[in-house]
Every structure is written in structure tokens, then in C-alpha cells.
Backbone as CSV, one residue per row, in Angstrom:
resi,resn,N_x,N_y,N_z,CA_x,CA_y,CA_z,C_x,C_y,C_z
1,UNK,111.674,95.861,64.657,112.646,96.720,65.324,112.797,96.394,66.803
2,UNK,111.653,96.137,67.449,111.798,95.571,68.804,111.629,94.235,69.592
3,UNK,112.146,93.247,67.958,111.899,91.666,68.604,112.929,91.906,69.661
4,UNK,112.842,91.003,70.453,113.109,90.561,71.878,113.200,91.493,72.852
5,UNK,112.546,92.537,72.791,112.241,93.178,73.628,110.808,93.141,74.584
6,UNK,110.632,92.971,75.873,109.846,92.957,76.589,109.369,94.499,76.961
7,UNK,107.856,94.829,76.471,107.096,96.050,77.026,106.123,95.870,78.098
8,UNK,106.375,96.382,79.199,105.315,96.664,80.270,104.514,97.356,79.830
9,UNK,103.039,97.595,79.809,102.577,98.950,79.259,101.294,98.467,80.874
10,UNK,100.550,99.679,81.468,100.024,99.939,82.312,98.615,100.068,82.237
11,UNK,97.236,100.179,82.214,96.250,100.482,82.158,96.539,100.692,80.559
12,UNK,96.280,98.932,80.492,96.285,98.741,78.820,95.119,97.989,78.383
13,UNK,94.009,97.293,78.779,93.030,96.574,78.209,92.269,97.302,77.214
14,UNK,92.279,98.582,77.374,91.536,99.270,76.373,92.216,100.479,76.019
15,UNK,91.660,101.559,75.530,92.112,102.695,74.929,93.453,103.050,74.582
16,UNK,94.253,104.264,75.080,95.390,104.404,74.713,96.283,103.440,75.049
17,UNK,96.293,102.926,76.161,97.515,101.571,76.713,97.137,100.500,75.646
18,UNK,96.327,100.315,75.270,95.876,99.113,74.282,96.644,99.441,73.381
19,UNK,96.553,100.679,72.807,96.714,100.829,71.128,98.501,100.950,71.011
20,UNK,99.047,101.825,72.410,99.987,101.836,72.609,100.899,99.974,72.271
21,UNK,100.095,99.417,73.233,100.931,97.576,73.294,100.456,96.968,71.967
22,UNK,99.568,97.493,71.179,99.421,96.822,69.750,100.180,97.117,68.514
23,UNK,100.351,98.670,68.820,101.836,99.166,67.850,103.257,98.627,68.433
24,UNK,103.306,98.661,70.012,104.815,98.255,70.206,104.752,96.837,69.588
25,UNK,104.059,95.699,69.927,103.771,94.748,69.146,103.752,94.246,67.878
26,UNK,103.031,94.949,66.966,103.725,95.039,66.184,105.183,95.450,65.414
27,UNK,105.474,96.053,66.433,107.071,96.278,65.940,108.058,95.055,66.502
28,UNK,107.517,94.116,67.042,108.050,92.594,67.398,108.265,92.782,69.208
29,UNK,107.430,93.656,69.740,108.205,93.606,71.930,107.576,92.565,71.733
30,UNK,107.256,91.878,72.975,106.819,91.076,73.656,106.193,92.015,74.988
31,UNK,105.433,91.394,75.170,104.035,92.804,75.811,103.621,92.338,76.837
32,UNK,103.373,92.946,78.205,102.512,92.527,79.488,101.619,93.298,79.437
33,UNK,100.745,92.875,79.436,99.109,93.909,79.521,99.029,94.080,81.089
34,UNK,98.515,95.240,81.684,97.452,95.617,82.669,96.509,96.083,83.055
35,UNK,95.628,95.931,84.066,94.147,96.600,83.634,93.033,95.700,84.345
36,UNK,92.025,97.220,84.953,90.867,96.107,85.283,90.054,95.720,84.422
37,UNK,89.242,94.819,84.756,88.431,94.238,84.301,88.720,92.998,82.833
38,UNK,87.608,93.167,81.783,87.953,92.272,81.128,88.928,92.574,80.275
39,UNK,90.007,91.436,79.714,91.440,91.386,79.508,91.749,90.699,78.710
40,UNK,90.669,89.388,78.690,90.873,88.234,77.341,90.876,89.125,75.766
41,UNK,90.149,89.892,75.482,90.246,90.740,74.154,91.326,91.020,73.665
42,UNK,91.809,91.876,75.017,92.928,92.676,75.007,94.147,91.670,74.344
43,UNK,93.805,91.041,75.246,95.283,89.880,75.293,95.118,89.169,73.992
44,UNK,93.546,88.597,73.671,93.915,88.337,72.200,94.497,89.111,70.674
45,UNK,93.862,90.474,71.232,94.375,90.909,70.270,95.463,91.262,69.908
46,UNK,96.208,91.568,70.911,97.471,91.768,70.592,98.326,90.402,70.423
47,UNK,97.988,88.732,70.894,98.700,87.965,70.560,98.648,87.413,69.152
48,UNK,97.290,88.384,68.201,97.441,87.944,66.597,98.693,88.714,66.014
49,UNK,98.944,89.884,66.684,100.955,90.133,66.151,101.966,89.069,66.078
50,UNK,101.608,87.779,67.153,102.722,87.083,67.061,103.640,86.609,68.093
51,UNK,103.772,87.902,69.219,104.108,88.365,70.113,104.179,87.180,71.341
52,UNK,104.864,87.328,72.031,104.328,86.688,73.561,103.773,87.824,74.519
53,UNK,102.328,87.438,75.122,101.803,88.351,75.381,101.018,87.636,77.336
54,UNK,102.185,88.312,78.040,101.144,88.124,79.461,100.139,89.029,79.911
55,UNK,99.266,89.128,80.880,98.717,89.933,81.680,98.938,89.593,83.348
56,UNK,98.439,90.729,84.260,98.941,90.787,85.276,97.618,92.004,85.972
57,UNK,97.014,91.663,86.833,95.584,92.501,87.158,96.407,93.471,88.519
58,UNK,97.115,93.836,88.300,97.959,94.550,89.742,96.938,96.385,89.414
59,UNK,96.495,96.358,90.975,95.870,97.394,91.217,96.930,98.427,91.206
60,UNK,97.020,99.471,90.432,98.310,100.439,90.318,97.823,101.880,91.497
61,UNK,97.113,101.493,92.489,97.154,102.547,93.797,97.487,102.094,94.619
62,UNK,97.980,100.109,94.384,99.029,99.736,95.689,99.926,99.074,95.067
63,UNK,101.481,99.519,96.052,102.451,99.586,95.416,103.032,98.160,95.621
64,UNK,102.172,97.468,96.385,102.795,95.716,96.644,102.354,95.017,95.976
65,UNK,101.724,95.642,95.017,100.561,94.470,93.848,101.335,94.627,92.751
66,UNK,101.515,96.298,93.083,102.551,96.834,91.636,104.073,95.895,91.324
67,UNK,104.717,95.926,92.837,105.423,94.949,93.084,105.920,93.466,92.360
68,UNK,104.524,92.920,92.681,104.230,92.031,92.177,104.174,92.091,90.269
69,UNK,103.476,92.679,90.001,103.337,93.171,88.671,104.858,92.913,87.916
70,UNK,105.495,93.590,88.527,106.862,93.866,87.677,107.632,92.518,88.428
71,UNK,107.681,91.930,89.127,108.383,90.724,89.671,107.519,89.853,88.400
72,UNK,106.414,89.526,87.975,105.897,88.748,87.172,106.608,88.799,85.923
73,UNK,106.961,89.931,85.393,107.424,90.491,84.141,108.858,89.918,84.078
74,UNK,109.420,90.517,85.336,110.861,89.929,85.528,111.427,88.588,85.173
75,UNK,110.118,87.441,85.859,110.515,86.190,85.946,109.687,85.591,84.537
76,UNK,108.475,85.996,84.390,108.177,85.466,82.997,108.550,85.893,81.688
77,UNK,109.395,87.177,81.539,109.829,87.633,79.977,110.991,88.436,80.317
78,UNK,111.704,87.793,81.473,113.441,87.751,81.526,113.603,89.345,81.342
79,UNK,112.457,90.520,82.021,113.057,91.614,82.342,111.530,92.797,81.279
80,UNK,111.823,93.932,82.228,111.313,95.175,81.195,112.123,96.457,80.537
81,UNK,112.210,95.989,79.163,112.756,96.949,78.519,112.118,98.365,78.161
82,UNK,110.695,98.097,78.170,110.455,99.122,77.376,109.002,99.435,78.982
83,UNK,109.193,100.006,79.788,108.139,100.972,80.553,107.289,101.889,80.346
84,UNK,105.704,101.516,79.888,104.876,102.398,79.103,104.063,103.008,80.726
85,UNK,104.198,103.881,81.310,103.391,103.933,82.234,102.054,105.044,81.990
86,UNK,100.966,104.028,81.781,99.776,104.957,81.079,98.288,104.922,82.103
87,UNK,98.426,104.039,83.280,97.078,103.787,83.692,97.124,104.992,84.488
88,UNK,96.049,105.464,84.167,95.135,106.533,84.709,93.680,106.820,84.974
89,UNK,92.980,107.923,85.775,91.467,107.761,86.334,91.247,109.477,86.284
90,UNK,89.914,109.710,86.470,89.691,111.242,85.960,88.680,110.730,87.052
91,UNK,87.913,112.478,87.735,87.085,113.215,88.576,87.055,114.233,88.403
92,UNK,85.732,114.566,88.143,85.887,116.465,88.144,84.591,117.147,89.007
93,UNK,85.326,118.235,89.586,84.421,118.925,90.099,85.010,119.928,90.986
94,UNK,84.744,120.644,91.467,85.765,122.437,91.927,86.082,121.534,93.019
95,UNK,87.468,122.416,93.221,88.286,122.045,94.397,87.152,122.035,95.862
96,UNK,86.603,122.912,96.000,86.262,122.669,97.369,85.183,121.597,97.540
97,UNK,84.633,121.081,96.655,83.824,119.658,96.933,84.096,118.664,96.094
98,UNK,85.822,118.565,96.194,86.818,117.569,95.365,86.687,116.383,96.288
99,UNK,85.844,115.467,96.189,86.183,114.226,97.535,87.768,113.448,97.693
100,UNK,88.033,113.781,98.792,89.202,113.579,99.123,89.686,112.345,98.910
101,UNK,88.539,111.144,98.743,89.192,109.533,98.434,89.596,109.384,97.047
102,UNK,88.544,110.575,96.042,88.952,110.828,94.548,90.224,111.554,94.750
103,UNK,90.509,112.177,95.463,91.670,113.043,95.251,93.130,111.941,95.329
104,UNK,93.201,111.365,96.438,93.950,110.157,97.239,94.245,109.353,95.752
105,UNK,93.427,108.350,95.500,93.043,107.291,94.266,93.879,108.138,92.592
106,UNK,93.491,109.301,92.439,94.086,109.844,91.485,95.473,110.064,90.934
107,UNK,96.086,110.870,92.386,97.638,110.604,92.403,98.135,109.414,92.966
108,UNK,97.531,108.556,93.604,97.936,107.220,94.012,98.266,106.496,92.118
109,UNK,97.368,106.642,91.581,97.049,105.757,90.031,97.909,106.561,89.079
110,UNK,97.717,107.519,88.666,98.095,108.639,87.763,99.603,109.092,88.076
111,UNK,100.294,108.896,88.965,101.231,109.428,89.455,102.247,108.522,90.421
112,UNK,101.955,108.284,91.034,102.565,107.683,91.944,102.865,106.169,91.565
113,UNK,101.800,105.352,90.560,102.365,104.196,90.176,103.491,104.201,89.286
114,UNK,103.689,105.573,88.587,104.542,105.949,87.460,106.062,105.716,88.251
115,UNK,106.038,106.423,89.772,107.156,105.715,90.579,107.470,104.860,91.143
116,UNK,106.586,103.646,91.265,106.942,102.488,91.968,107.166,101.586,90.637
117,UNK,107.018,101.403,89.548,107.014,100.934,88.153,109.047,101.106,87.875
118,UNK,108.702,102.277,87.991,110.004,103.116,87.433,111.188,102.329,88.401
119,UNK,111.361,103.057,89.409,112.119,102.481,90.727,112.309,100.990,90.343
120,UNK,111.500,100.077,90.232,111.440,98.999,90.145,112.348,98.081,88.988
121,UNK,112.047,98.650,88.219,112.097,98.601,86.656,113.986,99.234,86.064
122,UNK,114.281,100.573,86.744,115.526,100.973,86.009,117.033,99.864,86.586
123,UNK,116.681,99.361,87.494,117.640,98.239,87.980,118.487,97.609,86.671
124,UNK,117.144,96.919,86.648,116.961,96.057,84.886,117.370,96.560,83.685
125,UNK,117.289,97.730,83.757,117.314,98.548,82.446,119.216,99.085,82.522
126,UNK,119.348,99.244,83.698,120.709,99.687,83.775,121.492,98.739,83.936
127,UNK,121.153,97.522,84.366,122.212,95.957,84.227,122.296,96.207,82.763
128,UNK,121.353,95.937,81.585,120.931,95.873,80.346,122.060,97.137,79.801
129,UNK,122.214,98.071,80.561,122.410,99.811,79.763,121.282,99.816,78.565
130,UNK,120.173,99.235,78.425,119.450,99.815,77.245,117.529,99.521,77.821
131,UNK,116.752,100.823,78.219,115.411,100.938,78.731,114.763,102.582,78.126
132,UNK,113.471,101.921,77.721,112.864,102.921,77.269,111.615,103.056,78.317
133,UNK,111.652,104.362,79.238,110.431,104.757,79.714,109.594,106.046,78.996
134,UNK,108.276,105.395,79.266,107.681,106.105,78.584,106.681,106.474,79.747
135,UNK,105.933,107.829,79.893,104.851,108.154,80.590,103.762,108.777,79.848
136,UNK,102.691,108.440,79.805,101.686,108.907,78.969,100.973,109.845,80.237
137,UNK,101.366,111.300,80.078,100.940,112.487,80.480,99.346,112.916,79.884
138,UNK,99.487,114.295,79.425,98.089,115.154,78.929,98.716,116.390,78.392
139,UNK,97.808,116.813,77.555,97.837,117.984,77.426,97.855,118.918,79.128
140,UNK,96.804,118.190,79.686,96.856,118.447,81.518,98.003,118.965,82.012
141,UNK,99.021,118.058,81.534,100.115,118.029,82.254,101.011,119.530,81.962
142,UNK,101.032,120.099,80.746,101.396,121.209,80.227,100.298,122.582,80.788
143,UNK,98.984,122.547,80.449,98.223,123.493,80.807,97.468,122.932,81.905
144,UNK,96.538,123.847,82.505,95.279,123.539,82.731,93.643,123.483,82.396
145,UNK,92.795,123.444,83.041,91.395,123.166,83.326,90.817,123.152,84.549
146,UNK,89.949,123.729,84.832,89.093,123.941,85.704,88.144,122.773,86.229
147,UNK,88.242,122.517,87.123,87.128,121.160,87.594,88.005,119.812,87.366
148,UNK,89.662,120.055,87.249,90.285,119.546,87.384,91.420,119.282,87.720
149,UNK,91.335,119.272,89.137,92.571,119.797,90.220,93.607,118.768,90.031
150,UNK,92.822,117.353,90.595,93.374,116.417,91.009,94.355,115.685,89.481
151,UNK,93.822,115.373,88.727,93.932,115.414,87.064,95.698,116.370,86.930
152,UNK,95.015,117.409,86.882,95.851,118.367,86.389,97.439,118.605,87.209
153,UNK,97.266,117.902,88.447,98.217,118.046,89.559,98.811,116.740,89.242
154,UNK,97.851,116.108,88.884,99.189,114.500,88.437,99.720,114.514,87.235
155,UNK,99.016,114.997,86.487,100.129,115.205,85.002,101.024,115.743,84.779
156,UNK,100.775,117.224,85.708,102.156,117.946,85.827,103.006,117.163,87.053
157,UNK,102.880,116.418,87.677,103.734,115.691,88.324,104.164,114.847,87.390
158,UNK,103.312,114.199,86.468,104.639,113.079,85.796,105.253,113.975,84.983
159,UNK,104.915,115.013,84.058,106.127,115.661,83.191,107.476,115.680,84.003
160,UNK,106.979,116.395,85.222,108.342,116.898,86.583,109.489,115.278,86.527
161,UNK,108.247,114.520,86.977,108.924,113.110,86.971,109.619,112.671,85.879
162,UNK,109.189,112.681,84.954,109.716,112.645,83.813,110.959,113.349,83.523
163,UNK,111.249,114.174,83.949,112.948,114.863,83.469,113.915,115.124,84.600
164,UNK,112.974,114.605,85.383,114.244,114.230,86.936,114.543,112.811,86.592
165,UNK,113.915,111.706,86.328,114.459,110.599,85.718,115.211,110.258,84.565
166,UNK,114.883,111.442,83.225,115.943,111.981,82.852,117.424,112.498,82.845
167,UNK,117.556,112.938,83.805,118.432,113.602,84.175,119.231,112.372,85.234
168,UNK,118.286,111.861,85.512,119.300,110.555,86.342,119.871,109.576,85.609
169,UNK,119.202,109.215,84.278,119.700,108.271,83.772,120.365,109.090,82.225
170,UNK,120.665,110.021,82.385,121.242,110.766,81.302,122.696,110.147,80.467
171,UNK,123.171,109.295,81.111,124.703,108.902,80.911,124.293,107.445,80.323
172,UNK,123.419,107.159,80.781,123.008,104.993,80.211,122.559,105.226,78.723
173,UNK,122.227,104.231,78.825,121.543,103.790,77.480,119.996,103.811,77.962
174,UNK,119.429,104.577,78.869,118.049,104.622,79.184,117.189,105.703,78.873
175,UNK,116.148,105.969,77.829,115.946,107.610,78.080,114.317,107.542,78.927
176,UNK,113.921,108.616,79.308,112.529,108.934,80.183,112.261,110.009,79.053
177,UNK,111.166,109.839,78.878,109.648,111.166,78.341,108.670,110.620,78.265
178,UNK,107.589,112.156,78.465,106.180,111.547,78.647,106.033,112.571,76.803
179,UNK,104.951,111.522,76.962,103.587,111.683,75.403,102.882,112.714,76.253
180,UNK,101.971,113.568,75.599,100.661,114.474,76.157,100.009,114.598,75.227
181,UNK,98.948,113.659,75.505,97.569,113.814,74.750,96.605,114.679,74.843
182,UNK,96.629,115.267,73.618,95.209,115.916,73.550,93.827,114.687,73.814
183,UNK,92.684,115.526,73.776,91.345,114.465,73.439,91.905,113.115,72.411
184,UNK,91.782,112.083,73.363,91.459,110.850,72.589,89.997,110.145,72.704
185,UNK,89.605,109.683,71.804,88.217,109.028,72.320,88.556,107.699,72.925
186,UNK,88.810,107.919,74.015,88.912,106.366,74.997,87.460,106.385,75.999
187,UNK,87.430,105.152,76.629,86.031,105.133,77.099,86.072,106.459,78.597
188,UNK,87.619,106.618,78.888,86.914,107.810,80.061,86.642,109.143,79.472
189,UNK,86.911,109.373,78.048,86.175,110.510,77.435,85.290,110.633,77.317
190,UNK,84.934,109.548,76.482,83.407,108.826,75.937,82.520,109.049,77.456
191,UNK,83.113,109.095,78.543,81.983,108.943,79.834,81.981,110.970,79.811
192,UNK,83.220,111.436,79.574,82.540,112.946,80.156,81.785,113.392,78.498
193,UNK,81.943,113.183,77.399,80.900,113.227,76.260,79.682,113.635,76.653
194,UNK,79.682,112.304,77.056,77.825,111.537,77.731,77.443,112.462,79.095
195,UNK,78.180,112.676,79.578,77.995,113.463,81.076,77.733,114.580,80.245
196,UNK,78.161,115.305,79.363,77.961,116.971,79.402,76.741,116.607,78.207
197,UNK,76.347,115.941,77.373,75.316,115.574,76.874,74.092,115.385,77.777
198,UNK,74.130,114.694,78.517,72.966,114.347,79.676,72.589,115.764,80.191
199,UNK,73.768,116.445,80.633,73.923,117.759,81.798,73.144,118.774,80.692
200,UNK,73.554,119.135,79.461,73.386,120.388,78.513,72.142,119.985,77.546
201,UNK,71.593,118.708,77.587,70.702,118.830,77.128,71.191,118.327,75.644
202,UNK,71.939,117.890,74.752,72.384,118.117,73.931,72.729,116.614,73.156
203,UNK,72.821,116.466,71.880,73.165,114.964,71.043,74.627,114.872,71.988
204,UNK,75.052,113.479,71.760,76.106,113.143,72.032,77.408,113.607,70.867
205,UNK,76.501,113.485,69.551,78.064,114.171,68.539,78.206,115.861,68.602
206,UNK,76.644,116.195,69.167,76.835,117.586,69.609,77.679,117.935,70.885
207,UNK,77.794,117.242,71.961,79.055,117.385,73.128,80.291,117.027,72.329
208,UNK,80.361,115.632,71.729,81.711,115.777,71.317,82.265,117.329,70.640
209,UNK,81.281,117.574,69.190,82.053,118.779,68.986,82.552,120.073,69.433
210,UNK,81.307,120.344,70.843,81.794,121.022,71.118,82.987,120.842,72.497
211,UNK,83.227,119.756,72.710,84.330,119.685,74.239,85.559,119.941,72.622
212,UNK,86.134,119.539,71.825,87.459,119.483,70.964,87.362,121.156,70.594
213,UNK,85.573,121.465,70.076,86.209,122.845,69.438,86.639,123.637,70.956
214,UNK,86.528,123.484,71.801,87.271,124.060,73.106,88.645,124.549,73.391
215,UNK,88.916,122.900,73.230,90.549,123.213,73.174,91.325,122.373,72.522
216,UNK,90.996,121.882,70.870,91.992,121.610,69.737,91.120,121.847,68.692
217,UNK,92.505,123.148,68.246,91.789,123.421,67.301,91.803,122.152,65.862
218,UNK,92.192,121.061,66.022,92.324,120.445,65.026,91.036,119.656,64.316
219,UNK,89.465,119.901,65.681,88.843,119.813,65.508,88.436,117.771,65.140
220,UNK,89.650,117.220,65.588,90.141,115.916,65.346,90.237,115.080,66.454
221,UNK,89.679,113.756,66.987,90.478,113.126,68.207,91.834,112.655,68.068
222,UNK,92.572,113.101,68.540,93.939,112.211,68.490,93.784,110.327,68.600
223,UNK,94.076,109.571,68.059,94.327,108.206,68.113,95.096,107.552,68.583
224,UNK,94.814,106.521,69.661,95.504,105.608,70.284,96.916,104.916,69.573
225,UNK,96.474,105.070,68.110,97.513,104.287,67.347,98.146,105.166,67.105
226,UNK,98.199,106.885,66.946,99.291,107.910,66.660,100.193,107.882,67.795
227,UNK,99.438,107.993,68.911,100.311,108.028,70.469,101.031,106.642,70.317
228,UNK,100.993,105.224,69.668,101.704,103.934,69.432,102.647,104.534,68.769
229,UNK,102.431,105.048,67.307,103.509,105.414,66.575,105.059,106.061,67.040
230,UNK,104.149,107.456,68.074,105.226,108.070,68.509,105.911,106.911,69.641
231,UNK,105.343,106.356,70.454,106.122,105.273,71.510,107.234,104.496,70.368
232,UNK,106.770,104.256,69.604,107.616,103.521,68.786,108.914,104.407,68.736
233,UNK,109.056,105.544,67.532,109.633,106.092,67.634,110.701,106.508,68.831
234,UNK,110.080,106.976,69.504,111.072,106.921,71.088,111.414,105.362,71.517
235,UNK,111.071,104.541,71.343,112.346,103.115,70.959,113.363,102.537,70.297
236,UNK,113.307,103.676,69.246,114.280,104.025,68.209,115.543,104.437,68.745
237,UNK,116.626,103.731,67.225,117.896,104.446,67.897,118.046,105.912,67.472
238,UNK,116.847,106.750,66.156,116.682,108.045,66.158,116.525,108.274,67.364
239,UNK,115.882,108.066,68.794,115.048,108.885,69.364,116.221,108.261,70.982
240,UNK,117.466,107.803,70.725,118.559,107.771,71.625,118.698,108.991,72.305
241,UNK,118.694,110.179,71.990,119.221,111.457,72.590,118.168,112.045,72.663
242,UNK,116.797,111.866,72.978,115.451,112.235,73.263,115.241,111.816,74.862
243,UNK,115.380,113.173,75.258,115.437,112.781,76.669,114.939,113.454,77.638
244,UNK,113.936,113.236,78.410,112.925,114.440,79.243,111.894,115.341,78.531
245,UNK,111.835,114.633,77.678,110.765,115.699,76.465,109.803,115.694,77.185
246,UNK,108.362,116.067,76.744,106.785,116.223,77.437,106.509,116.802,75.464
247,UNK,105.984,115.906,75.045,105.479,115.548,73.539,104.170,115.407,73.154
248,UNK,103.907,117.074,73.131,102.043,116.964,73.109,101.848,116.533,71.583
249,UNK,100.730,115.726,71.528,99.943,115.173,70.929,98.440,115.385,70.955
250,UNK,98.168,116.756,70.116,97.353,117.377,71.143,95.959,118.199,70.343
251,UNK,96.417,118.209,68.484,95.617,118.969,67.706,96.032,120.397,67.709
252,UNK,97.275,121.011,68.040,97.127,122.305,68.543,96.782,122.833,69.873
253,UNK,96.247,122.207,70.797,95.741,122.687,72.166,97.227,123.686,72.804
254,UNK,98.130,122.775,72.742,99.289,123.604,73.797,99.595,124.817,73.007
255,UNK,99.391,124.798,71.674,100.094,126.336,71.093,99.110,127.339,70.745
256,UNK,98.084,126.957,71.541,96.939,128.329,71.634,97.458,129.038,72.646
């Protein structure tokens, strides 16, 4: 459904951005990975789809690397059609001993790359008349949590973002919505797991169950490859008049 289409996807070497660029992939994009650290995996795995598959190590809390990032995309796979903007970073701890460089780094990553990506990117998409952005939000982004200011203030900034870009590109062939994930087991879950395991004294499958029975009741992690599915879907020409949504994915969490 999406040969010759080129997908950016963002803080993709692992977890949800991974699983996200392995389903668009399989549906035939052609894929730019991003992300620190190691990347060869990443990149192999998604080039057993078939795919043409670059990477690009652009730090997404500066916006001249980001720059760069999408100038790479431009000149090596002749443009981005499909804008997955998913890299994100977590900190927790009460507002008043929130360290301010965590605070800075959070909406710099979580938020703010979602606009220098975007900006960058709808040029292309509107020469084309045909771009799919996507923002991978939170359940965060809809509700809150406690001990998570910084988190919770960027997710509800990309939903916001999300349907003001909407609303700008309402007339093209471009649509904007964010996904909102409930609990996925990606490795920055897997780290607060282990943190409230260490902290409570407790097994590690004993934190897992109890952080989900918290807040989904589905009692289930959501999967990297369900959040792919739905991206897919919103690349669809069903999902043409889908526009500014915020699409929890979540076990139930938002309708408690």
C-alpha cells in the first residue's frame, strides 16, 4: 500500500519507533531510522522487508542536527511522505525538585522536535498535496500523573500541536494526528518496572502488574506492532478525512 513512499520515523532503533518503521515497511515505505545509540539491528531489521532503509543519528533537542536529519531524507529518498514523530525521554519526580536541565531536554525532545520535523517536512508534503503526519503522544497527553510534570506537559503539547496542524493543512491532501499510548513495554518502561521493583521491594513481574493494574484496565501491554497497525491505517485512503484525532491506544486507561 505504501511502495514508494518515504517514512521518517524519529526515536526509532528500538521500541515503539521501531515497531512503528517495521509495519510501515512492511506495507512497502521506504524508511529513515533515528536514534541513539546502536542502530545496525534496527536498520537490519527492517531492511529484511525489502525496503530501502537509511539512518541518520540527529540529536532531536537540536534543531540544526534535526535540520540536517530531514535535508538527508530529502536528498537521499527524494522527500518525506509519511512523518512519524515518536522520539521521546521520561523523568519523574514532584515538581519542586524537577531538575530544570530534565525539564529543558524533555520538551526540547518530546515536543519541540515534533516542530522543527513538521515545519520542515510540510513544504514537501504540500508540493506533493499528499503527507501523512503522525505524532506518537500518551495516554499523558489526554490525562495525567503525578511525578510527571515535564512528561505530561509535552504530550499535551503535541495533541494541541497536533490539531493546529490540522487545521492548517485541512484543505491538502495532508492529514496530522497523534496515537496515545497506553503502557507499552519499551525499554523506558522496562527502566521505571525495575525502579519501582528496586524502590518497593518487590519481583519485577510483581511491579509490572501492579503499574498496568493502575491505570489499564486491560491488564495487557499495548504493542509496538498495534501502534504500527494503526500508523498504517492513518496512511490509508480510509483514514483521508482523519484529521486532528489524539487515538488512545491505551487498554481502557482514558475511559476510566
Amino acid at each position: 500500500m505504501l511502495k514508494g513512499k518515504t517514512a521518517l520515523v524519529t526515536g526509532s532503533t528500538s521500541g515503539i519507533g521501531l515497531g512503528i518503521a517495521l509495519t510501515l515497511a512492511r506495507q512497502g515505505a521506504d524508511v529513515v531510522l533515528n536514534g541513539f545509540g546502536e542502530f545496525e539491528a534496527a536498520r537490519a531489521s527492517v531492511a529484511e522487508t525489502g525496503v530501502k532503509v537509511g539512518y541518520h543519528g540527529a540529536d532531536m533537542s537540536r534543531p540544526d542536527e534535526i535540520a540536517e536529519l530531514v535535508a538527508y531524507a530529502n536528498k537521499d529518498f527524494n522527500g518525506i511522505d509519511i512523518l512519524v514523530n515518536n522520539a521521546g525521554i521520561q523523568h519523574v519526580a514532584n515538581v519542586e525538585d524537577f531538575p530544570v536541565e530534565k525539564w529543558d531536554a524533555i520538551i526540547a525532545i518530546n515536543l519541540s522536535s515534533a516542530f522543527h520535523t513538521t515545519r520542515l517536512a510540510v513544504p514537501g508534503m504540500k508540493a506533493r498535496n499528499w503527507g501523512r503526519i503522525i505524532n506518537v503522544a500518551s495516554a499523558h497527553g489526554l490525562v495525567a500523573s503525578a511525578q510527571k510534570s515535564a512528561y505530561v506537559a509535552s504530550k499535551h503539547g503535541i495533541v494541541g500541536f497536533t490539531k493546529a496542524v490540522a487545521l492548517e493543512t485541512a484543505t491538502t491532501g495532508i492529514t496530522c494526528n497523534a496515537i496515545c499510548p497506553g503502557w507499552v513495554l519499551t525499554p523506558l518502561v522496562q527502566k521505571q518496572i525495575d525502579d519501582r521493583a528496586s524502590r518497593e521491594g518487590i519481583t519485577v513481574e510483581e511491579a509490572s502488574r501492579d503499574l498496568l493494574g493502575e491505570k489499564q484496565p486491560s491488564l495487557q501491554f499495548v504493542t509496538p506492532e498495534q501502534l504500527g497497525e494503526l500508523a498504517v491505517f492513518l496512511c490509508s485512503p480510509g483514514a483521508a478525512n482523519v484529521r486532528g484525532v489524539a487515538w488512545n491506544v491505551d487498554g481502557g486507561w482514558v475511559a476510566q
